[in-house]
N, CA, C and O atoms as a GROMACS GRO file, in nm:
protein
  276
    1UNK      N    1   0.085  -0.118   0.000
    1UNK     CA    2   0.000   0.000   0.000
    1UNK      C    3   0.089   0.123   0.000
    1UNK      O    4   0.177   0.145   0.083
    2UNK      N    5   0.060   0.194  -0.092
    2UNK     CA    6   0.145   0.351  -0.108
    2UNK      C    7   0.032   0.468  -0.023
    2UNK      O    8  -0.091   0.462  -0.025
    3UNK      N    9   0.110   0.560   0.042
    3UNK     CA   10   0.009   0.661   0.092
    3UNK      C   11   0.062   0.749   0.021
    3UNK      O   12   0.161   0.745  -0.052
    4UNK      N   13  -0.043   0.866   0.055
    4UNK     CA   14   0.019   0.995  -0.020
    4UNK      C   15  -0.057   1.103   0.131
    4UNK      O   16  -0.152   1.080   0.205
    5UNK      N   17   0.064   1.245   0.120
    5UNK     CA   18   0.024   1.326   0.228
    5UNK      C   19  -0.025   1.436   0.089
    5UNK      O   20   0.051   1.479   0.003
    6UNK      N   21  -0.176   1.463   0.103
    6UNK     CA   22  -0.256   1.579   0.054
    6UNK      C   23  -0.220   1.701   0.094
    6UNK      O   24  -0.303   1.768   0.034
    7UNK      N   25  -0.154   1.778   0.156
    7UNK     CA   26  -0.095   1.858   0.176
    7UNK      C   27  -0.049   1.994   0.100
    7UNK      O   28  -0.043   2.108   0.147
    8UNK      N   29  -0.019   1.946  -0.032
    8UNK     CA   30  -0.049   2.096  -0.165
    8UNK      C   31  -0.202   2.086  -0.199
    8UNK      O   32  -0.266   2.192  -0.198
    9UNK      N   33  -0.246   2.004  -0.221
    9UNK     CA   34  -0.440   2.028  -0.255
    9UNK      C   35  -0.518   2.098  -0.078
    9UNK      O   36  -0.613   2.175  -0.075
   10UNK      N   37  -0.448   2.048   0.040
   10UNK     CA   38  -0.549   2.088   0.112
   10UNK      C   39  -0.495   2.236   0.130
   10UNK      O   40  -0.589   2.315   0.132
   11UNK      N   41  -0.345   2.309   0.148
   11UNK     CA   42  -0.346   2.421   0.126
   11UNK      C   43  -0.412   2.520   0.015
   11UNK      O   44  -0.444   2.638   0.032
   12UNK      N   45  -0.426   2.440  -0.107
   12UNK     CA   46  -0.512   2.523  -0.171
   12UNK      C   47  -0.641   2.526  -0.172
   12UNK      O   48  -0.696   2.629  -0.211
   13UNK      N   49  -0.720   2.409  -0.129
   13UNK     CA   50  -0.828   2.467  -0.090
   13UNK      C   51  -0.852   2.599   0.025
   13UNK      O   52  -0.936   2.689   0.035
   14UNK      N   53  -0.739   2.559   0.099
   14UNK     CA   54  -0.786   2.700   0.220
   14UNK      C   55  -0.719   2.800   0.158
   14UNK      O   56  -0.748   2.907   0.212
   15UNK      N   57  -0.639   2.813   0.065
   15UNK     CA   58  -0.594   2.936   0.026
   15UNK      C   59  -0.483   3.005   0.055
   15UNK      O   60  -0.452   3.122   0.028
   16UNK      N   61  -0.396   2.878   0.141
   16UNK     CA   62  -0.279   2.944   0.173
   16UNK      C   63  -0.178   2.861   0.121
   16UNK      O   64  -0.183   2.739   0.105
   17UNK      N   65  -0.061   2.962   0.090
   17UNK     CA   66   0.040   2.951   0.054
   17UNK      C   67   0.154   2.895   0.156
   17UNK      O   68   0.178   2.943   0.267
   18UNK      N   69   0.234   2.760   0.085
   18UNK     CA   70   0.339   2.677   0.169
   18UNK      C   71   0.426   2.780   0.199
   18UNK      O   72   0.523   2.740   0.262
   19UNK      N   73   0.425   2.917   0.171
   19UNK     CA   74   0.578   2.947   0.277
   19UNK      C   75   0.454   3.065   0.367
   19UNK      O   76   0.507   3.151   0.438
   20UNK      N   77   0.324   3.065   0.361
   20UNK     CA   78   0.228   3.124   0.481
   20UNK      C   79   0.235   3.012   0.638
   20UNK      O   80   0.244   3.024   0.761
   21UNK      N   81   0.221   2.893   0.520
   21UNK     CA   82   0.191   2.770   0.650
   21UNK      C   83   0.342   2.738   0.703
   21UNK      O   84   0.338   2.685   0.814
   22UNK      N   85   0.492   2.760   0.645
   22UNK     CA   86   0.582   2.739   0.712
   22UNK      C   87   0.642   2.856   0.800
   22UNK      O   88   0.749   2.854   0.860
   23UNK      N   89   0.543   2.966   0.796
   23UNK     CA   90   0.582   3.104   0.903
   23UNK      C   91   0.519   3.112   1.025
   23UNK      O   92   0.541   3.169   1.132
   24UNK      N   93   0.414   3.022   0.970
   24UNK     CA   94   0.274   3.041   1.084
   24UNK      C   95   0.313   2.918   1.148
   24UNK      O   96   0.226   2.889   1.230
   25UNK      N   97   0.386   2.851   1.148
   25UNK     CA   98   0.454   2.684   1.216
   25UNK      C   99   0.570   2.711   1.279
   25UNK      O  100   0.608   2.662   1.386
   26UNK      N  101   0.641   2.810   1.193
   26UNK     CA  102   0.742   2.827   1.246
   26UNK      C  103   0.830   2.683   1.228
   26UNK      O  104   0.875   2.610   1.316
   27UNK      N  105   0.837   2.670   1.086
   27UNK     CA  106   0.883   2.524   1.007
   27UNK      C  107   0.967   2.598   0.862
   27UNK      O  108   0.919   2.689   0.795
   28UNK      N  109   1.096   2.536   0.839
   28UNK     CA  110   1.140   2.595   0.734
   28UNK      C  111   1.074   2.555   0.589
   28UNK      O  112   1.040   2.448   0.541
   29UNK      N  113   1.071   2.663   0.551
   29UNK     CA  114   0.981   2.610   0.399
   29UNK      C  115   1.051   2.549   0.328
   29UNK      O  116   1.017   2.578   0.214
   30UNK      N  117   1.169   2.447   0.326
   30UNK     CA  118   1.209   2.380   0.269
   30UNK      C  119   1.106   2.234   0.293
   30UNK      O  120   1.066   2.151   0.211
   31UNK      N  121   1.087   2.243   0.420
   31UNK     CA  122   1.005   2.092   0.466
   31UNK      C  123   0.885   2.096   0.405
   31UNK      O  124   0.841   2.005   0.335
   32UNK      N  125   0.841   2.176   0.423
   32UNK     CA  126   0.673   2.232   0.354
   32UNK      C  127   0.675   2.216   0.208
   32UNK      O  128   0.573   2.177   0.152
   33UNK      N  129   0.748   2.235   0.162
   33UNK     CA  130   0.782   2.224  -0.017
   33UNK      C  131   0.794   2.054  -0.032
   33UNK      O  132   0.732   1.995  -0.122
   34UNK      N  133   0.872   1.989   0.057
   34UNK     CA  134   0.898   1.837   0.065
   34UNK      C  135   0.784   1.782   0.072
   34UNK      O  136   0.740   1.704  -0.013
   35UNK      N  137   0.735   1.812   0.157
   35UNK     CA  138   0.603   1.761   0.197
   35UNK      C  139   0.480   1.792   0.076
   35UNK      O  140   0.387   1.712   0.073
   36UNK      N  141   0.480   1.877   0.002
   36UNK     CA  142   0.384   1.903  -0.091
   36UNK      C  143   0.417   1.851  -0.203
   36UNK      O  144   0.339   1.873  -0.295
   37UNK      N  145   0.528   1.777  -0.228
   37UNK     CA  146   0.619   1.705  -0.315
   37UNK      C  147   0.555   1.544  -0.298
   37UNK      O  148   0.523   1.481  -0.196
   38UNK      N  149   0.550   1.491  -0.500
   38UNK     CA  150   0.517   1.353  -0.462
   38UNK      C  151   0.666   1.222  -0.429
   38UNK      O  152   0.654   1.101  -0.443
   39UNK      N  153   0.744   1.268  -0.402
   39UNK     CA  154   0.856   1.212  -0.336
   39UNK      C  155   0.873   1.186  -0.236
   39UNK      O  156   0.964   1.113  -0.198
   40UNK      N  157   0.743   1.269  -0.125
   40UNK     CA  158   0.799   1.217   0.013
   40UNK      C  159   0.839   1.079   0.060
   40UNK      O  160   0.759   1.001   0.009
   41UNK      N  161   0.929   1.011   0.136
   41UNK     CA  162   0.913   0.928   0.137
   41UNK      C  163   0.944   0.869   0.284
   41UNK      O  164   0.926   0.754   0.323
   42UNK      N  165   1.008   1.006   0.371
   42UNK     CA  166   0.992   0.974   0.573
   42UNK      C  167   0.942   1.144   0.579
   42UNK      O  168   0.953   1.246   0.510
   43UNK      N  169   0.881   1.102   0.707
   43UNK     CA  170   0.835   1.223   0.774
   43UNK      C  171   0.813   1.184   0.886
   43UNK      O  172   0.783   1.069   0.918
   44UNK      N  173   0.830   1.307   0.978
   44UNK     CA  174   0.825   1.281   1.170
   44UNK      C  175   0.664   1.283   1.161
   44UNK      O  176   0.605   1.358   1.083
   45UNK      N  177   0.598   1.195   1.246
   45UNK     CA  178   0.521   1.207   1.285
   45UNK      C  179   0.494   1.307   1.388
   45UNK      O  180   0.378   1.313   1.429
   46UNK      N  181   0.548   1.358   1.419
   46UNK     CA  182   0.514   1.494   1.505
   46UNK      C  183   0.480   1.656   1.428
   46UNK      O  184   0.406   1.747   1.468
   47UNK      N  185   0.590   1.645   1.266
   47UNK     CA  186   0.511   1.742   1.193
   47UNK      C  187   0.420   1.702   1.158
   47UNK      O  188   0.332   1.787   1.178
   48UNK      N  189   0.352   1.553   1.079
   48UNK     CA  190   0.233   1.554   1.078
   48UNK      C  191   0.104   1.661   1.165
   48UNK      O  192   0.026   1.750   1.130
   49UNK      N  193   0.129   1.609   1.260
   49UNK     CA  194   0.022   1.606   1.410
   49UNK      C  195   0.071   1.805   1.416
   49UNK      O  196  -0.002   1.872   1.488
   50UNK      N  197   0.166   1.866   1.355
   50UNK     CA  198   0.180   1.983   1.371
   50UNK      C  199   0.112   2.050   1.247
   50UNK      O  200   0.028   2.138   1.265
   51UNK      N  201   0.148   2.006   1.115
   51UNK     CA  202   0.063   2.058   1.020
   51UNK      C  203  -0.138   2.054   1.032
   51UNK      O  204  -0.212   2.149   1.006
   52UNK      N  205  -0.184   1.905   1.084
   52UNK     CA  206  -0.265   1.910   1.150
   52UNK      C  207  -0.312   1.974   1.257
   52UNK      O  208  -0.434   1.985   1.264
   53UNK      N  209  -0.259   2.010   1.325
   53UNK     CA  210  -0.321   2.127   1.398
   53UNK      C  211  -0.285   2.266   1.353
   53UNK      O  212  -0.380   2.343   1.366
   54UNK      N  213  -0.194   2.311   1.312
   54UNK     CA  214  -0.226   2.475   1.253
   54UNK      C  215  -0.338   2.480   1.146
   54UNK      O  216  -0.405   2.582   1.128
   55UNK      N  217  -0.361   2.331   1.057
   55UNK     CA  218  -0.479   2.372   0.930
   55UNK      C  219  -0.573   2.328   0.998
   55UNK      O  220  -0.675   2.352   0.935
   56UNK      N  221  -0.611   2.247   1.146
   56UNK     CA  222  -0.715   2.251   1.199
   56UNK      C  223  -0.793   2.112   1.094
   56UNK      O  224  -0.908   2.068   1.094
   57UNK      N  225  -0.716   2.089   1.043
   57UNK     CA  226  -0.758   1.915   1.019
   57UNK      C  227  -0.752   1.758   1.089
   57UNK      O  228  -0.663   1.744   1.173
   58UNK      N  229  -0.824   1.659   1.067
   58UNK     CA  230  -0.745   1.536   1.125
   58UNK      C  231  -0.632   1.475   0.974
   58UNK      O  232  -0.596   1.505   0.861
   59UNK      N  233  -0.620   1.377   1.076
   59UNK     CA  234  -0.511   1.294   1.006
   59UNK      C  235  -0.508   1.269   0.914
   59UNK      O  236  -0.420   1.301   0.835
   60UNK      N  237  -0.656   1.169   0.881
   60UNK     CA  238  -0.742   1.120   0.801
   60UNK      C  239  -0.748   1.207   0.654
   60UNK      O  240  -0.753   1.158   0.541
   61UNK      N  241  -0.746   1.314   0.682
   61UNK     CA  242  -0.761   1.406   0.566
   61UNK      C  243  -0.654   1.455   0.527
   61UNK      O  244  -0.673   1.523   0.426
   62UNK      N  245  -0.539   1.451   0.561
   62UNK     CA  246  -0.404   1.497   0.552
   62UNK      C  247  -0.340   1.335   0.460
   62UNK      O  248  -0.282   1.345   0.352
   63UNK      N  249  -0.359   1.226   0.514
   63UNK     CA  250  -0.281   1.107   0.465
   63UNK      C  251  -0.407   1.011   0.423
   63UNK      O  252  -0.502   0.966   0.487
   64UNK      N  253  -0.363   0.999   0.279
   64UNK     CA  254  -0.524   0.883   0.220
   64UNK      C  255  -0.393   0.823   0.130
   64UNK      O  256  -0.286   0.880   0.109
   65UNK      N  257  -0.431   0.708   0.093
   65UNK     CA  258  -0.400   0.555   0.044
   65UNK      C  259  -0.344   0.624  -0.147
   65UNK      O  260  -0.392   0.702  -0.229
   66UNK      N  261  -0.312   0.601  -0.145
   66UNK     CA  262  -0.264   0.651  -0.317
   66UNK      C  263  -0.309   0.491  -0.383
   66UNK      O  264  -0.274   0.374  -0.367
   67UNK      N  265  -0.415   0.573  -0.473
   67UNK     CA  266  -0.482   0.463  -0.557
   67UNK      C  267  -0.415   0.459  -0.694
   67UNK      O  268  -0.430   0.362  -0.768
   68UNK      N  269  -0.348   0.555  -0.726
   68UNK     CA  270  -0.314   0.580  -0.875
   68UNK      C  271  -0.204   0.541  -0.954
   68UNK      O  272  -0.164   0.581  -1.064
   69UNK      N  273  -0.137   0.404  -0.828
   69UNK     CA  274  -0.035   0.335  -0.901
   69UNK      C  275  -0.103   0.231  -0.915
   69UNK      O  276  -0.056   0.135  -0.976
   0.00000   0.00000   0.00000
């Protein structure tokens, strides 16, 4: 099973821009760019649970199953 982190689609639905959400985190926008990238391939579970709470999302909606391989 491949996942994928939604992360450039859910910033654009709210309208903000990855180096808004890496100022307002106080996260370098290099990670934020990674993360909106389909390459990710580790991430701390603690930025998870941090991007999730500044966009005020769950998990669930941040990380879904990549159907498209």
């Amino acid at each position: 099973m491949k996942l994928k982190i939604r992360l450039k689609e859910i910033l654009a639905e709210k309208g903000i821009s990855q180096r808004q959400l890496s100022m307002q985190m106080n996260i370098r926008y290099a990670t934020i760019n990674h993360l909106c990238s389909d390459s990710v391939d580790r991430v701390y579970v603690r930025t998870l649970e941090a991007i999730c709470d500044a966009l005020e999302i769950s998990i669930h909606e941040l990380i879904v199953e990549d159907t498209e391989t």
